[in-house]
SELUM-221262 format. One record per residue: residue in three letters; residue number from 1; y, x, z of N, C-alpha, C in turn. Coordinates in steps of 0.05 Angstrom, whole numbers, plus 5000, padded with zeros to 4 digits. Layout:
N
  type  seq   n.v   n.u   n.w  ca.v  ca.u  ca.w   c.v   c.u   c.w
   Ala  NUM     Y     X     Z     Y     X     Z     Y     X     Z
...
! end
This chain:
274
  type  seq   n.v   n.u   n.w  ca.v  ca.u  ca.w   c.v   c.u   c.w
   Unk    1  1066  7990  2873  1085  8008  2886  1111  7992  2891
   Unk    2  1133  7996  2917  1155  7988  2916  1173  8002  2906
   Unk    3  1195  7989  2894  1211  7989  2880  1224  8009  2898
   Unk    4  1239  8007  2923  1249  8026  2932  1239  8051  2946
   Unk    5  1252  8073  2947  1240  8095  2955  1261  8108  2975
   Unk    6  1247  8104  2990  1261  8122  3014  1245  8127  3042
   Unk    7  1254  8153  3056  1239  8160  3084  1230  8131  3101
   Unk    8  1204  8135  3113  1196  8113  3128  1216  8114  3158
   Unk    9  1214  8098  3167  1237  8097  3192  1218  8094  3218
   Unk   10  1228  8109  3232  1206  8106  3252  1209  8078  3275
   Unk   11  1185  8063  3281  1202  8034  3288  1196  8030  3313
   Unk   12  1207  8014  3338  1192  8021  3364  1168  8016  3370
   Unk   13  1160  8023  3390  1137  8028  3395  1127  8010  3425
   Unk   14  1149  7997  3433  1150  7991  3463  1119  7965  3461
   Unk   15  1103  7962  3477  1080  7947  3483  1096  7922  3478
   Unk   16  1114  7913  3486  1113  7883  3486  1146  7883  3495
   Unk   17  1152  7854  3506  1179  7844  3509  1201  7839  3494
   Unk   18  1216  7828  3498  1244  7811  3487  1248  7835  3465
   Unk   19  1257  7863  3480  1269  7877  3455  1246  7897  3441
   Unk   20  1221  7894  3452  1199  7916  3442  1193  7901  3421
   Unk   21  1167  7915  3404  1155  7909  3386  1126  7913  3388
   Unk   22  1110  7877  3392  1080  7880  3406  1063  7897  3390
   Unk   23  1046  7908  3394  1021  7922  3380  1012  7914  3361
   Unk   24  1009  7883  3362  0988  7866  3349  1003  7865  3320
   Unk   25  1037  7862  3327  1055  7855  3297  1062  7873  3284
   Unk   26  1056  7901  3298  1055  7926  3283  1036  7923  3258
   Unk   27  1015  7922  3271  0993  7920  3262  0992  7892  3232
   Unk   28  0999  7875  3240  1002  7855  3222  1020  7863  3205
   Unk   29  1043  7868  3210  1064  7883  3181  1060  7906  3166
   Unk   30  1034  7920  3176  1019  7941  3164  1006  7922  3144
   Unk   31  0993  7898  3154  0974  7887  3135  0991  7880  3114
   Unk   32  1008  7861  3119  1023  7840  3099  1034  7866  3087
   Unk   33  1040  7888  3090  1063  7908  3069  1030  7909  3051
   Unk   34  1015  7921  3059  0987  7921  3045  0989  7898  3018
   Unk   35  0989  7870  3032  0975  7846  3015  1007  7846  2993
   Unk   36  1035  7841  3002  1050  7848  2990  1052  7864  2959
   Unk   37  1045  7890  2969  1040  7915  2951  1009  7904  2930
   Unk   38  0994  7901  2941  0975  7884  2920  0984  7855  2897
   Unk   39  1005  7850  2910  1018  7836  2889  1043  7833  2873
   Unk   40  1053  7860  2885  1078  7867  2870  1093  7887  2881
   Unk   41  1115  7885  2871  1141  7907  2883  1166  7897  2887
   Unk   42  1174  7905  2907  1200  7895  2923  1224  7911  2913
   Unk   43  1246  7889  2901  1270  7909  2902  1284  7908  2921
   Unk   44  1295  7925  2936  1322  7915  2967  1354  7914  2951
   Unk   45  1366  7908  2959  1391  7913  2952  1403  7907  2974
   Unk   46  1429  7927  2983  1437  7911  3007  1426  7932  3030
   Unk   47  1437  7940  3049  1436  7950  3069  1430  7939  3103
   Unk   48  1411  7939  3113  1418  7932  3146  1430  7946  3164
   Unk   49  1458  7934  3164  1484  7948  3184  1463  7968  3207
   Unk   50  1478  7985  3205  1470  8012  3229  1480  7993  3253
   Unk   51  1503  7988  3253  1509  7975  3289  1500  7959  3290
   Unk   52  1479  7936  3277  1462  7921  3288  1427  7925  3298
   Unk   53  1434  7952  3286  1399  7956  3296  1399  7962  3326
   Unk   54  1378  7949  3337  1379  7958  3373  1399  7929  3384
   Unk   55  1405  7915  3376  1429  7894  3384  1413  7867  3374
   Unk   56  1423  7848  3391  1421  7821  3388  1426  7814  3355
   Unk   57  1406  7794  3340  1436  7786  3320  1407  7771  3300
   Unk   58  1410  7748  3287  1400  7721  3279  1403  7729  3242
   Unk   59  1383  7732  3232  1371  7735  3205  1370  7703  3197
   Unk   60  1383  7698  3169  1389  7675  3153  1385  7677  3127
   Unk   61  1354  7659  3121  1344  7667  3091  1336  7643  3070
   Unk   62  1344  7642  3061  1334  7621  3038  1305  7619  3036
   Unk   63  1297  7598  3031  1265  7588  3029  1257  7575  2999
   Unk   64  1239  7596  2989  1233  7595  2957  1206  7590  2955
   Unk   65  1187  7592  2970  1163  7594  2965  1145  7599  2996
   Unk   66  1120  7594  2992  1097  7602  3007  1088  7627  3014
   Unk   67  1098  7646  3003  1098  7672  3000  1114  7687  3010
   Unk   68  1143  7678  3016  1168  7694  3010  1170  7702  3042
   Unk   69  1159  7686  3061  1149  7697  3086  1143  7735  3092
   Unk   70  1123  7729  3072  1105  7754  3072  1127  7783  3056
   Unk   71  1140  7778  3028  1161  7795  3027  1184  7797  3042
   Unk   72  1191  7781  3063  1219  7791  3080  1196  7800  3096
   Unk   73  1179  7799  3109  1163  7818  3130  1168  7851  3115
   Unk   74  1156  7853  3094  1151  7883  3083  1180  7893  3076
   Unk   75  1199  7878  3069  1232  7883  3059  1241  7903  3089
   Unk   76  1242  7884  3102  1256  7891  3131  1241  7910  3145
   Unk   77  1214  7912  3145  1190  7933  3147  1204  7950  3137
   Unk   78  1204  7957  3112  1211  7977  3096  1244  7989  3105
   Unk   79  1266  7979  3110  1288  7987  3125  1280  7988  3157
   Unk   80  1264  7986  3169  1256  7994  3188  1261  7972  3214
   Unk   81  1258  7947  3208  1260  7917  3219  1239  7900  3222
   Unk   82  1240  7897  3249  1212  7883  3247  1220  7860  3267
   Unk   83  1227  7838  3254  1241  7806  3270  1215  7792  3276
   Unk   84  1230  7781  3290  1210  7763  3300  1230  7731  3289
   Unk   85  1200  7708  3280  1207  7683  3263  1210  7660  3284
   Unk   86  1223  7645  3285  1222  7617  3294  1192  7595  3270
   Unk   87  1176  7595  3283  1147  7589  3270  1144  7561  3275
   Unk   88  1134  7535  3261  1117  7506  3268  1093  7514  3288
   Unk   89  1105  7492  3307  1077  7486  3325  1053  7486  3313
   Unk   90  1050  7477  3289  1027  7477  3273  1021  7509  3270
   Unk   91  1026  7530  3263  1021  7560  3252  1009  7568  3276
   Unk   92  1032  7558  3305  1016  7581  3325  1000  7563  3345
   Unk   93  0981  7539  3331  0963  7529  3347  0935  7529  3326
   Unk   94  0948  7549  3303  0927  7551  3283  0905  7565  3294
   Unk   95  0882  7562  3288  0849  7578  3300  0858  7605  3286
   Unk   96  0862  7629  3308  0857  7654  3296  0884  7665  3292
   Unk   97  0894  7662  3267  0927  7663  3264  0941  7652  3285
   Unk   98  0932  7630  3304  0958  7626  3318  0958  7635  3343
   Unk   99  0936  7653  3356  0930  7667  3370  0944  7692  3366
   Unk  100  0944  7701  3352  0954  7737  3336  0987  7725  3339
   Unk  101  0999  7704  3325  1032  7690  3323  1033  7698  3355
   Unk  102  1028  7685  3362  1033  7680  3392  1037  7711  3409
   Unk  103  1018  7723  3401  1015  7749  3412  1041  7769  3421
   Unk  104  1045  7765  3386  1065  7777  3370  1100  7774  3381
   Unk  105  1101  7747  3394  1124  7741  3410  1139  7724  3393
   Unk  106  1129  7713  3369  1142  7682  3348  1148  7662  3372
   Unk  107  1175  7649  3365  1187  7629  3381  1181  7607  3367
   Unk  108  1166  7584  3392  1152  7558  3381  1175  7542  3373
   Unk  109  1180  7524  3357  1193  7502  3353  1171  7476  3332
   Unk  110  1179  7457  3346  1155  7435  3341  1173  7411  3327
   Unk  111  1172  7409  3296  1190  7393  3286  1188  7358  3292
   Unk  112  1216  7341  3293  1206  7321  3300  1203  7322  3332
   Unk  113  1194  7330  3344  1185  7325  3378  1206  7338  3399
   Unk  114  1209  7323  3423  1225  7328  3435  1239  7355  3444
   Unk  115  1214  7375  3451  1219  7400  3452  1243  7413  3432
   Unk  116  1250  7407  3413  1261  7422  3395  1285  7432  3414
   Unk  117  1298  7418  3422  1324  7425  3448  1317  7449  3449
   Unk  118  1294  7448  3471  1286  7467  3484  1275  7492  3479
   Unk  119  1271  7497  3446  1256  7510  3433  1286  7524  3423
   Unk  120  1312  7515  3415  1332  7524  3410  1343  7540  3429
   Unk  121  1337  7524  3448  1351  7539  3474  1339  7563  3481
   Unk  122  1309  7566  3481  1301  7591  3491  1310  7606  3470
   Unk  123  1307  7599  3447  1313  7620  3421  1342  7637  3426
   Unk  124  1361  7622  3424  1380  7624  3440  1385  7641  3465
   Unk  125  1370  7644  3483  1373  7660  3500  1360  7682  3501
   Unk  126  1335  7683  3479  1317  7711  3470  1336  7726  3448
   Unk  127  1354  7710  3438  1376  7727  3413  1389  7747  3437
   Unk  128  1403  7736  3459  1419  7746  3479  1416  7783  3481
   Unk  129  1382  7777  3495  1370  7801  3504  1362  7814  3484
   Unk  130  1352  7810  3467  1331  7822  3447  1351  7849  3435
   Unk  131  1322  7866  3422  1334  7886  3405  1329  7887  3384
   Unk  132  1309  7868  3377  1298  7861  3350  1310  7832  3331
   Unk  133  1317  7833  3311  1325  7807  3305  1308  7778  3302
   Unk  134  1322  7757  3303  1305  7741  3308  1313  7720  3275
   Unk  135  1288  7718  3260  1292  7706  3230  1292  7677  3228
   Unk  136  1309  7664  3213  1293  7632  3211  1307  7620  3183
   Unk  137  1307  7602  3172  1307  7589  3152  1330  7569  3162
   Unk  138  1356  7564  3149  1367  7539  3152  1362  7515  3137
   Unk  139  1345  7519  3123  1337  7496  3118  1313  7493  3124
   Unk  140  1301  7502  3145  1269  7493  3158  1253  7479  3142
   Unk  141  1249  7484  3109  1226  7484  3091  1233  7496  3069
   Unk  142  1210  7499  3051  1216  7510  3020  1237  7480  3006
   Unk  143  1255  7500  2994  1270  7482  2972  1261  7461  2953
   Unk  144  1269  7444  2961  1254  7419  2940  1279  7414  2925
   Unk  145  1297  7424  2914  1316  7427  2901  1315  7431  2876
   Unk  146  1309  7419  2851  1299  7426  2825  1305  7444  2805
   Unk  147  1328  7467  2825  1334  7490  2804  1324  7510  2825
   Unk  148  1309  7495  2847  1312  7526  2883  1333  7530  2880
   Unk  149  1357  7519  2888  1377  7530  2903  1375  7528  2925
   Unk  150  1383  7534  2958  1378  7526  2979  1392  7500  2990
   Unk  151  1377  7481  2991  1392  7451  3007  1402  7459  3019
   Unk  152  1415  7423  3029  1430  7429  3055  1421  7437  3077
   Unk  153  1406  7442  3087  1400  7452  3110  1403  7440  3141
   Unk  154  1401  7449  3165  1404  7445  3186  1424  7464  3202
   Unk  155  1446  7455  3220  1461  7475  3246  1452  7484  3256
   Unk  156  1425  7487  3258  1410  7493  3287  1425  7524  3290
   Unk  157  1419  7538  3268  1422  7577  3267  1446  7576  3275
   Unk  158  1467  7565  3264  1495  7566  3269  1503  7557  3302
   Unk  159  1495  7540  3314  1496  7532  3340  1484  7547  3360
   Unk  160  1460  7561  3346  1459  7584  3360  1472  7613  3360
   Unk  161  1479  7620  3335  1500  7645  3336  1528  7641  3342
   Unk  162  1537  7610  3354  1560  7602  3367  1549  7610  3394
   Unk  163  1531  7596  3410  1523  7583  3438  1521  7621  3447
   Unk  164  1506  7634  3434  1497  7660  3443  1521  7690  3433
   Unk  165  1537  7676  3418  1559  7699  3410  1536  7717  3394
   Unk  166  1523  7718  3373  1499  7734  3364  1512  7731  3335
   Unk  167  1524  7756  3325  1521  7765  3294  1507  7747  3279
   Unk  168  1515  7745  3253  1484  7731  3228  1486  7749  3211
   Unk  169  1467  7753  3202  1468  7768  3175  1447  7748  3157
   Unk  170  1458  7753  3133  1444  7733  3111  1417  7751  3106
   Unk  171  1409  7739  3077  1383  7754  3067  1379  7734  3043
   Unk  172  1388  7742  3016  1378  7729  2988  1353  7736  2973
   Unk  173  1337  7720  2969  1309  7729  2955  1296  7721  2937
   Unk  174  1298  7718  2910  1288  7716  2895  1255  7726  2881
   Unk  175  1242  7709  2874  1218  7721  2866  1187  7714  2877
   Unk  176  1191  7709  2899  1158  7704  2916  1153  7668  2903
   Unk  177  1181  7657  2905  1162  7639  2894  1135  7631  2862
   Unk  178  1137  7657  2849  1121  7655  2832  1089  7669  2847
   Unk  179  1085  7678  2872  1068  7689  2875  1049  7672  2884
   Unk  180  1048  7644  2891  1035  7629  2917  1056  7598  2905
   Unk  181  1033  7578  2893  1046  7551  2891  1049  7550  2917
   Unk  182  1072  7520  2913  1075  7500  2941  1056  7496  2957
   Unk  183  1030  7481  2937  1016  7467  2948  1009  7435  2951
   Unk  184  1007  7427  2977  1011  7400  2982  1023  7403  3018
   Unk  185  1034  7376  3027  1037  7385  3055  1016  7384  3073
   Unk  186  0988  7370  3064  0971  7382  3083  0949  7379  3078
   Unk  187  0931  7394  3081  0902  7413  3063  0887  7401  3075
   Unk  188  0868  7376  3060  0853  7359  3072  0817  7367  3068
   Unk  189  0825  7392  3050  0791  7402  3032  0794  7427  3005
   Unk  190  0778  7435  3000  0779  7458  2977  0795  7450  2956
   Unk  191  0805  7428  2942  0809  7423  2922  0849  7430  2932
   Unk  192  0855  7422  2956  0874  7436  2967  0889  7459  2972
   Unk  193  0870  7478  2966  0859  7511  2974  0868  7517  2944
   Unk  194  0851  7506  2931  0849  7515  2899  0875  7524  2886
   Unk  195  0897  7508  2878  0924  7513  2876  0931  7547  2884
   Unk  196  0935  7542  2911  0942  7564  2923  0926  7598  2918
   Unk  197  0897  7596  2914  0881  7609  2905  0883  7629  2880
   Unk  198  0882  7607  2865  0893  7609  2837  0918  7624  2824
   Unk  199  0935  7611  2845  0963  7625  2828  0971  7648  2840
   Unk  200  0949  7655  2869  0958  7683  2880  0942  7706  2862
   Unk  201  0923  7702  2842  0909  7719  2839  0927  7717  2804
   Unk  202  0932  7695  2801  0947  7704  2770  0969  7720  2773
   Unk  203  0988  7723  2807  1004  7736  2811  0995  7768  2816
   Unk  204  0975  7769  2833  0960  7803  2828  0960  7809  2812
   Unk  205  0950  7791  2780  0948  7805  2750  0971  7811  2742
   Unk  206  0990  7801  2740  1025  7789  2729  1032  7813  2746
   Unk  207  1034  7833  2769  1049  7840  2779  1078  7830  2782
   Unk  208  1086  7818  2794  1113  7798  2812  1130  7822  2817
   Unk  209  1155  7817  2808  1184  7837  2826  1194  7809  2846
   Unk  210  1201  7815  2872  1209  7803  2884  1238  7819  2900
   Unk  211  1255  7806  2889  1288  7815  2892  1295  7808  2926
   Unk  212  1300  7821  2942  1307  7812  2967  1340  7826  2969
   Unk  213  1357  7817  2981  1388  7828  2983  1395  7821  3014
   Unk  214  1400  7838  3026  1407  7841  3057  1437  7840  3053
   Unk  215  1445  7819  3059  1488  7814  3054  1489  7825  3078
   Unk  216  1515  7811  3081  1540  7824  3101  1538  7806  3125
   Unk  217  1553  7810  3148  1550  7794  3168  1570  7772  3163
   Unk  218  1568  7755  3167  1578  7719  3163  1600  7725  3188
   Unk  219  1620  7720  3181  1650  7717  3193  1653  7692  3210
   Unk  220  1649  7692  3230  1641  7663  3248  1667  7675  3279
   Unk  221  1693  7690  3267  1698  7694  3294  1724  7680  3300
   Unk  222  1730  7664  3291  1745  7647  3286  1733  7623  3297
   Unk  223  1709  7616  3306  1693  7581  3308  1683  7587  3337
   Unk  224  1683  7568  3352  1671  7576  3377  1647  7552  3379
   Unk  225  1634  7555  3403  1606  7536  3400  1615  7511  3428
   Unk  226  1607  7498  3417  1623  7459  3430  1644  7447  3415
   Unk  227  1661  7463  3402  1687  7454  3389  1678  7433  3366
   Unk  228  1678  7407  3368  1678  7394  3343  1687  7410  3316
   Unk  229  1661  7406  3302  1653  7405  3274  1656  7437  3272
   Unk  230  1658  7455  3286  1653  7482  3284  1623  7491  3278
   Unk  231  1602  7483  3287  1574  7489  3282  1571  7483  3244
   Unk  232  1581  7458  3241  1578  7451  3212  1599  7468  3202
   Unk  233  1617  7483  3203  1631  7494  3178  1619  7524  3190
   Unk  234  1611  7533  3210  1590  7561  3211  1568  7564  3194
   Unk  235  1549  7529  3196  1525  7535  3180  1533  7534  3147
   Unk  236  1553  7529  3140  1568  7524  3109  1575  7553  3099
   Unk  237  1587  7567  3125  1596  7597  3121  1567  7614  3114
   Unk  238  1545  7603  3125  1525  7624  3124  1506  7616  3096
   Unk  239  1507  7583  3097  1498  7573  3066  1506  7594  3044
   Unk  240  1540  7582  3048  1546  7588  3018  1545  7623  3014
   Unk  241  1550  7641  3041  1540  7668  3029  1504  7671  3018
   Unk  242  1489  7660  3026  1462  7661  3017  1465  7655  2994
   Unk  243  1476  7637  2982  1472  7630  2956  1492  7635  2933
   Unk  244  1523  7657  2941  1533  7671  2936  1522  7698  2927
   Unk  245  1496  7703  2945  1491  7733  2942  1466  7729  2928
   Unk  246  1450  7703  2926  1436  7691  2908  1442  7702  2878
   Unk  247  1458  7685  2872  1468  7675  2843  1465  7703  2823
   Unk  248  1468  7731  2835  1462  7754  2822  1429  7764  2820
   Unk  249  1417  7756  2834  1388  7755  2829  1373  7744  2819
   Unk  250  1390  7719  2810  1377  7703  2785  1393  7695  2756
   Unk  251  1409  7714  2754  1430  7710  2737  1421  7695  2712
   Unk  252  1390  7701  2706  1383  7692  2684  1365  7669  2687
   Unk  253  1366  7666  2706  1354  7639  2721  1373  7618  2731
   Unk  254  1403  7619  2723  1416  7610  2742  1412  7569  2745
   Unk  255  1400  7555  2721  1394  7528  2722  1374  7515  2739
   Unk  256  1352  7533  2728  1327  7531  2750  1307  7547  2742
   Unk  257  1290  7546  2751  1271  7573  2750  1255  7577  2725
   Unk  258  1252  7602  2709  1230  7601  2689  1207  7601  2706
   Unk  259  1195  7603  2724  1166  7600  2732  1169  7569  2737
   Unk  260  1150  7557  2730  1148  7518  2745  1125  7521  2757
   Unk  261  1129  7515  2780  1101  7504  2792  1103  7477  2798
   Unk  262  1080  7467  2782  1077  7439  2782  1064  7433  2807
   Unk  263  1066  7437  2831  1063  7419  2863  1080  7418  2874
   Unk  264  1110  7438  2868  1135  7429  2886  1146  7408  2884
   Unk  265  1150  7390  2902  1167  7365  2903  1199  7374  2893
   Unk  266  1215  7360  2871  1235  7362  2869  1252  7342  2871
   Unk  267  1250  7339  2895  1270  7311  2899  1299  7308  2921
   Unk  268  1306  7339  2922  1325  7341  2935  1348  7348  2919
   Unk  269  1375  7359  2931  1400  7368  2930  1407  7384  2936
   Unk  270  1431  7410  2933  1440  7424  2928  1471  7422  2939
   Unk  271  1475  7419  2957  1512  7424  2955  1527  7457  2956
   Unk  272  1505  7466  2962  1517  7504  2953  1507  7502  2929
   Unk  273  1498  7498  2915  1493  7512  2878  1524  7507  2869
   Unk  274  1518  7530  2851  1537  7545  2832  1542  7520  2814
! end
């Protein structure tokens, strides 16, 4: 059962386009609230602003785990949000899944390869129109940071909520990373699989609370987009609230995590930790 209780929200219904919501991802956030709920319960804390529902505006979340995907789907589900992700070339050229991604209206970005420009840019101009929010990670992987705090990250989000004038709102989340190890970066055979297998079904037994917190909108009206070194003190404004609104969801975690999963690389840094 989830943690929160409140009326279901009724969410649109439109077939497809920039601001609708396709069939297919209905359908898929039905599933994932499903697989979710089989492995735990979500707390929300935190509200999604009324004047941003129906409006443009760029979701900014910390990256904890393999999992934590799947709880901001059912979080924002559950307040009545259904974003669409900036996804790896790799997810939506996957057999099966990346057919359904694609469907769904996920914006490609292909790390490393030239496209990425161009992958910003459309993103960028689908924030414009859209009525649905559009989610992504500033630091474009799980935390290899040896307490999970969120690295440094990348401008990309920030250059785009300059370039497009588009709201941010944060999103702190604690918890999924105990549901689903790391892993490895790339699954060459079963013994690959296994990890992952394993620690999702010790997490079904364990029942998982996974803490999600919907902050406030990031104060960016002061910075404009081209102005030297404005992109970098936007993406710093949106860091350090993530990991501001962090620091209370793991209060008792605040060094590094009581769960260890022995496949995460910990070989990064932190310049937002506490």
């Amino acid at each position: 059962m989830f943690a929160l209780r409140r009326p279901e929200p009724r969410l649109p219904r439109s077939p497809g386009g920039s601001g609708g919501t396709p069939r297919v991802w209905r359908v898929m956030c039905v599933i994932d609230h499903l697989l979710v709920r089989s492995v735990g319960r979500i707390e929300i804390t935190g509200e999604f602003p009324a004047h941003l529902r129906g409006r443009p505006v760029l979701i900014a979340a910390n990256h904890i785990g393999m999992f934590d995907p799947f709880v901001l789907i059912a979080a924002l589900r559950k307040v009545g949000v259904l974003p669409r992700f900036m996804l790896t070339g790799g997810l939506l050229d996957a057999p099966v899944l990346g057919y359904f991604l694609r469907k769904a209206g996920h914006l490609r970005v292909d790390r490393g390869k030239a496209n990425i420009a161009d992958a910003f840019g459309r993103a960028t101009e689908t924030l414009t129109t859209a009525s649905v929010p559009l989610l992504l990670y500033p630091e474009g992987r799980v935390s290899r940071e040896p307490g999970l705090w969120p690295e440094r990250g990348k401008t990309g989000a920030a250059r785009m909520a300059l370039h497009g004038e588009v709201p941010v709102l944060t999103i702190s989340q604690w918890g999924a990373h105990e549901a689903v190890y790391w892993g490895t970066e790339v699954v060459n055979g079963p013994a690959d699989v296994k990890p992952l297998v394993t620690s999702f079904f010790r997490a079904v037994r364990a029942r998982k609370t996974f803490k999600v917190h919907i902050g406030g909108v990031v104060d960016l009206s002061d910075l404009v987009a081209g102005k030297p070194g404005d992109a970098m003190r936007a993406h710093a404004r949106i860091m350090r609230q993530i990991t501001t609104d962090l620091a209370p969801l793991r209060a008792a975690e605040l060094d590094k995590p009581a769960f260890h999963d022995p496949t995460r690389p910990c070989d990064s840094t932190s310049p937002w930790r506490p």
